[in-house]
C-alpha positions in Angstrom: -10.4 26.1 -33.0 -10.0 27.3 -36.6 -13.0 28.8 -38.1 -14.2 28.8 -41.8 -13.2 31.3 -44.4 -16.9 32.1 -45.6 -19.3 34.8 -45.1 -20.7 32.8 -42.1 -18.8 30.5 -39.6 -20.2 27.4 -38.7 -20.4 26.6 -35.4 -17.5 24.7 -33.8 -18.1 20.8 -33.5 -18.5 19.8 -29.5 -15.3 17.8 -28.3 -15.0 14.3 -28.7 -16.2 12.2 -25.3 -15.6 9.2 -23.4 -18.3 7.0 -22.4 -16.3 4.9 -21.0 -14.9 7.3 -18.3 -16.6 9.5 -15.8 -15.4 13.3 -15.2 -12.6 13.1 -12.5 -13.7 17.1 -11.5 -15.5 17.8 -8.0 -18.6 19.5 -8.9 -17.7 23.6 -8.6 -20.6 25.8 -7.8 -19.8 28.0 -11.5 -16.0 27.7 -11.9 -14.7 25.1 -14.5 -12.0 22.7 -13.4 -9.0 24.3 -13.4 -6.2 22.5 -15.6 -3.8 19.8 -14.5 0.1 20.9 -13.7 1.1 17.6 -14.5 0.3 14.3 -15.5 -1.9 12.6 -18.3 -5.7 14.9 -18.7 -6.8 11.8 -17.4 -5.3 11.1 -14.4 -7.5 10.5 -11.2 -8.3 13.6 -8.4 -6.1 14.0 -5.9 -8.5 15.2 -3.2 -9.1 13.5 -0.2 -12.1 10.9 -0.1 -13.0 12.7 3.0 -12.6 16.1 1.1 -15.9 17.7 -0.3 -16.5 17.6 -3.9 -14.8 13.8 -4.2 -15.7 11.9 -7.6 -14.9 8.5 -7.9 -13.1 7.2 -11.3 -14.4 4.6 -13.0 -13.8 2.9 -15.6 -14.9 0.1 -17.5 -12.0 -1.8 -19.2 -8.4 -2.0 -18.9 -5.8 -1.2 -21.0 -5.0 -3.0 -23.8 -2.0 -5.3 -23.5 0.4 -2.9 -26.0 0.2 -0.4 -23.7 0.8 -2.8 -20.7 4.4 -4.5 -22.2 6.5 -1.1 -21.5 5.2 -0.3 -17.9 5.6 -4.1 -17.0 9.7 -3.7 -18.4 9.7 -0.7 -15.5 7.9 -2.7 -12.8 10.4 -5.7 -13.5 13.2 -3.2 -13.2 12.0 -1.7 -9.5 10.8 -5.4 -8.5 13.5 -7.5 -9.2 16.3 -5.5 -7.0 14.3 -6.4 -4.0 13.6 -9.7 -4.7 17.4 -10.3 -5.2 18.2 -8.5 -1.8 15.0 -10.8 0.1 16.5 -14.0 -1.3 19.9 -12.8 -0.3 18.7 -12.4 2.7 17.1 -15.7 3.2 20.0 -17.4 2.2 22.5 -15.7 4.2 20.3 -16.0 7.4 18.4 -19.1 7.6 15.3 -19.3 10.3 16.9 -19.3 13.1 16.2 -21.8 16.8 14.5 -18.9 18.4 13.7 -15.8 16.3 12.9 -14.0 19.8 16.7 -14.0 20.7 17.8 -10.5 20.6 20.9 -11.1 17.8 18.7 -12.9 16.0 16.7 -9.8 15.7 19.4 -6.9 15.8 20.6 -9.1 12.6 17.7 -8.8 10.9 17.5 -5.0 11.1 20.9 -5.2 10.3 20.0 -6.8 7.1 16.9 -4.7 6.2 18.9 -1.1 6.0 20.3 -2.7 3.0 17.2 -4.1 1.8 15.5 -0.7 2.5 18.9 0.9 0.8 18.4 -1.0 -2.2 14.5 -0.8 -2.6 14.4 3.2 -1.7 17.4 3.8 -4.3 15.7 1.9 -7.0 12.3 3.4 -6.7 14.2 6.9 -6.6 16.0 6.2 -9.8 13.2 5.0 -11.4 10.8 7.6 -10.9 13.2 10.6 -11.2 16.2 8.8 -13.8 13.4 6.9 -16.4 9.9 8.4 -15.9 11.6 12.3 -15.1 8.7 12.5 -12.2 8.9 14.0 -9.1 9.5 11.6 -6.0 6.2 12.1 -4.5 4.6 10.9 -7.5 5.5 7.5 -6.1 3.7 8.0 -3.1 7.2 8.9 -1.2 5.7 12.1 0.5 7.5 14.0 3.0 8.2 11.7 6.3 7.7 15.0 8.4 3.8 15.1 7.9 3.8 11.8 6.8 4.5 10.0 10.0 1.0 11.0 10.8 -0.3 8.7 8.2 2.2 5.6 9.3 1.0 6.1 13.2 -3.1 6.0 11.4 -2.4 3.3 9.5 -0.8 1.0 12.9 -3.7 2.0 14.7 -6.4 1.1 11.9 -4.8 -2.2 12.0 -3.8 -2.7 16.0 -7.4 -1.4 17.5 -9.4 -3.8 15.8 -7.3 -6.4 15.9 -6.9 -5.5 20.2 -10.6 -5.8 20.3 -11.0 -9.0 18.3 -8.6 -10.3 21.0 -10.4 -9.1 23.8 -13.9 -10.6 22.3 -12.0 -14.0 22.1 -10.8 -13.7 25.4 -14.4 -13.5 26.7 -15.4 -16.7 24.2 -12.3 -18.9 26.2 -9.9 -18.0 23.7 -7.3 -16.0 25.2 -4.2 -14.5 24.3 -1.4 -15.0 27.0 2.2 -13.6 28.0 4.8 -16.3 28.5 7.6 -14.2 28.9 8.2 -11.3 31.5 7.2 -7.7 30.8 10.6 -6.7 29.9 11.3 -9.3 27.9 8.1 -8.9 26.0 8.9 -5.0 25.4 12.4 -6.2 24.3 10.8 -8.4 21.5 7.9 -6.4 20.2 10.7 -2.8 20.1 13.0 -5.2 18.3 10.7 -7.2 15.8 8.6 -3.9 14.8 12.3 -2.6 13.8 12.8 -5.8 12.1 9.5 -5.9 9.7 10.0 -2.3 9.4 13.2 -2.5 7.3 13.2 -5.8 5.8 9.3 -6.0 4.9 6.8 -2.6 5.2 8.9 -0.2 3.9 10.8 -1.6 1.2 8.1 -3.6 -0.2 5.7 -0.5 0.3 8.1 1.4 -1.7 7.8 -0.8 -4.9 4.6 -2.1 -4.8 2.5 0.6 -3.5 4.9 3.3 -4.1 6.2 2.6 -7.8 4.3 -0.3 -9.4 1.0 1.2 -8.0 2.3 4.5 -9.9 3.5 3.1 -12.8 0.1 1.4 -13.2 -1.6 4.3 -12.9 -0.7 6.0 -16.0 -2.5 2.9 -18.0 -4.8 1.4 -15.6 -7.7 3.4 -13.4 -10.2 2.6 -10.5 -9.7 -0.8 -9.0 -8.0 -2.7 -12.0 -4.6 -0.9 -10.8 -5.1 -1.9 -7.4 -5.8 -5.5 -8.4 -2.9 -6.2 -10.6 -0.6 -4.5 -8.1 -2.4 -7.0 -5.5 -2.1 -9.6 -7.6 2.2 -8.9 -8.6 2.7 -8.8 -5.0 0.9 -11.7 -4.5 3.2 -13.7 -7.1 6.7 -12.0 -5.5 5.7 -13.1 -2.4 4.7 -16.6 -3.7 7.6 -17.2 -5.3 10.2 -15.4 -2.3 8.1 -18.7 0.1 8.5 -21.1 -2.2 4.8 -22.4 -1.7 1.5 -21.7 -3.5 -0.4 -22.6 -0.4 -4.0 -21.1 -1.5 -4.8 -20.4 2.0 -1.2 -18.4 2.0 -1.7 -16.7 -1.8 -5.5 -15.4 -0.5 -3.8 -13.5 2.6 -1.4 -12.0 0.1 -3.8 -10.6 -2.1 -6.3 -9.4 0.2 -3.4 -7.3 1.8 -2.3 -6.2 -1.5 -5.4 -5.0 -2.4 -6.3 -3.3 0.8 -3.0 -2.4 1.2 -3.4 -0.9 -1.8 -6.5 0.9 -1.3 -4.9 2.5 1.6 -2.1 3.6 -1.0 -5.2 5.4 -3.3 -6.9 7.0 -0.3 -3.9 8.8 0.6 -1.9 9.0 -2.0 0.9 8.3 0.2 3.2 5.2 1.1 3.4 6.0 4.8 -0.4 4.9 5.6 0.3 1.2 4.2 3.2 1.0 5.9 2.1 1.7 9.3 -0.6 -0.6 8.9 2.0 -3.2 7.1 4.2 -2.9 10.2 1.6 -3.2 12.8 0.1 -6.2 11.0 3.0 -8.1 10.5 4.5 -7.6 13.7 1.8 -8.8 15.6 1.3 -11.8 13.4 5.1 -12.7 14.2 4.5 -12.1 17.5 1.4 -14.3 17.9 2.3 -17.1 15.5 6.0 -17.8 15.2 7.2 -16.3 18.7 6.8 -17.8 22.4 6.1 -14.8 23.6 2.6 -15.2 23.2 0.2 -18.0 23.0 -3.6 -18.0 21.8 -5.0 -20.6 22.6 -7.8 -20.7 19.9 -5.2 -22.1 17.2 -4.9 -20.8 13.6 -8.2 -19.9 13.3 -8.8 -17.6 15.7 -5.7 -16.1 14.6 -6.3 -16.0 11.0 -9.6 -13.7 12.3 -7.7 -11.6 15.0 -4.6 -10.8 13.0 -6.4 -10.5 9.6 -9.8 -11.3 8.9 -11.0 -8.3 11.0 -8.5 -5.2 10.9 -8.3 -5.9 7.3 -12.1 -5.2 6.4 -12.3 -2.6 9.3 -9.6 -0.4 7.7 -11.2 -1.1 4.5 -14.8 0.1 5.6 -13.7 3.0 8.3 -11.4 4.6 5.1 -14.2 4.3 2.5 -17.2 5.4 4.8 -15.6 8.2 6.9 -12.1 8.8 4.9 -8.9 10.0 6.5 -9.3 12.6 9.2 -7.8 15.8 8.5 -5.3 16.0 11.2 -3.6 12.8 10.1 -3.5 14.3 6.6 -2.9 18.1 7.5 0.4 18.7 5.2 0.7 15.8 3.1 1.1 16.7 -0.5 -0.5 13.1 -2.5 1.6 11.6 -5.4 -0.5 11.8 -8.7 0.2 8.6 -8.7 -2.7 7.4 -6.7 -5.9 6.3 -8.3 -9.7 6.5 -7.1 -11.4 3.1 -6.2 -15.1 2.0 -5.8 
């Protein structure tokens, strides 16, 4: 701060403020906020919602569009590998007779160690090679604690969803084996592996992982979440060919809650538990024979999503993430506060 040259300095002028934006410290007892080591001064806190001291960000406009145009270019760049490599995919191997038969499936992971390959390389390029930022700034924390998160995130989704099951059992809808044990063991081992590497974890990667990130830098609180929601609602519309409402609303409300996951963490491996638990058991219940509900669609729709979805979204927001799934895991700046 320069002073004046005369006999007497006048006092320096306060620093400009945001109204807009609210302070993204945790209160301290009489210690100011220390300074950032990396990342713009206005980046959201990477403390755990759980953590003491937690501020939301808020915010209460986004960014304006010229700001938008050049983190778009990077999304398209991360986005569009993977949708080549799905629609490669889908061409190559068209749905087959019965997509329980064990070929079938050892095909498909087959098929997604390339998709993962080419979603995990472009990320990494991307977020090291044109934004110079360390990997965990896309969320791609270390798979040694972060397997923690992944085993939270299939249970956040596979508990509720058990006990919606067992609730419509009671009601006369219930959900039955057609298959023996084995078989049935056989299936779910196989599939999980299958979703895995063709679905949760590439498309975790981008959309949660970079485009989540890349967002971040321009967009705060929940207006990053709901763009990234709404992009992977759009890939996925346009990877199915159909614009079925019903279909597009499923999409976004995983996206966003998906993407919540993403913000309480700051880590990819949460979502993609829950990603791979999800969609493994929807597979399982609607396109395989190895089960059979007999309430139809709807029950379904409640069971598989309806449920787990705003369970996970609650349980995270009122109680956080317990601190021996998180013990270890360094968050990607990346992330950004919602609420």
């Amino acid at each position: 701060m320069r002073r004046s040259s005369g006999v007497s300095a006048s006092p320096p002028s306060p620093p400009p403020t945001n109204p807009d934006k609210t302070s993204t410290w945790p209160a301290m007892a009489s210690s100011p906020p220390p300074p950032t080591a990396r990342g713009p001064a206005n980046a959201p806190s990477t403390r755990s919602p759980s953590g003491p001291g937690w501020r939301r960000v808020t915010t209460s406009s986004p960014a304006p569009p010229h700001r938008l145009v050049p983190v778009a270019g990077r999304v398209a760049l991360v986005v569009l590998p993977l949708g080549a490599a799905l629609t490669t995919m889908t061409v190559l191997l068209p749905a087959p007779q019965d997509p329980s038969d064990p070929i079938t499936l050892i095909t498909r992971i087959a098929a997604g160690v390339v998709i993962s390959a080419v979603a995990l390389t472009t990320v990494l390029l991307a977020i090291t090679r044109v934004d110079g930022s360390p990997v965990r700034d896309a969320g791609l924390t270390s798979l040694r604690t972060g397997w923690r998160l992944a085993v939270w995130g299939a249970l956040t989704w596979a508990v509720p969803a058990a006990a919606t099951f067992v609730v419509l059992a009671l009601l006369g809808m219930p959900l039955t084996v057609t298959v023996p044990g084995g078989e049935l063991l056989r299936t779910v081992l196989l599939l999980l592996l299958a979703v895995l590497l063709t679905e949760a974890l590439p498309e975790e990667a981008v959309f949660r992982g970079y485009v989540t990130t890349a967002l971040g830098a321009v967009l705060q609180g929940w207006w990053g979440t709901i763009v990234q929601a709404g992009s992977f609602t759009v890939f996925a519309a346009l990877l199915r060919q159909s614009w079925n409402p019903v279909d597009l609303s499923l999409f976004l409300a995983m996206g966003v809650v998906l993407g919540y996951l993403r913000s309480a963490t700051g880590s990819v491996w949460m979502p993609i538990g829950f990603h791979t638990a999800f969609q493994t058991g929807s597979q399982l219940v609607l396109t395989h024979e190895a089960l059979h509900l007999v309430g139809g669609s709807g029950a379904a729709v409640l069971a598989l999503g309806a449920v787990p979805f705003t369970v996970a979204a609650v349980l995270v927001s009122t109680t956080g993430i317990p601190s021996v799934v998180t013990s270890g895991v360094r968050s990607g700046r990346g992330r950004s506060s919602t609420g």
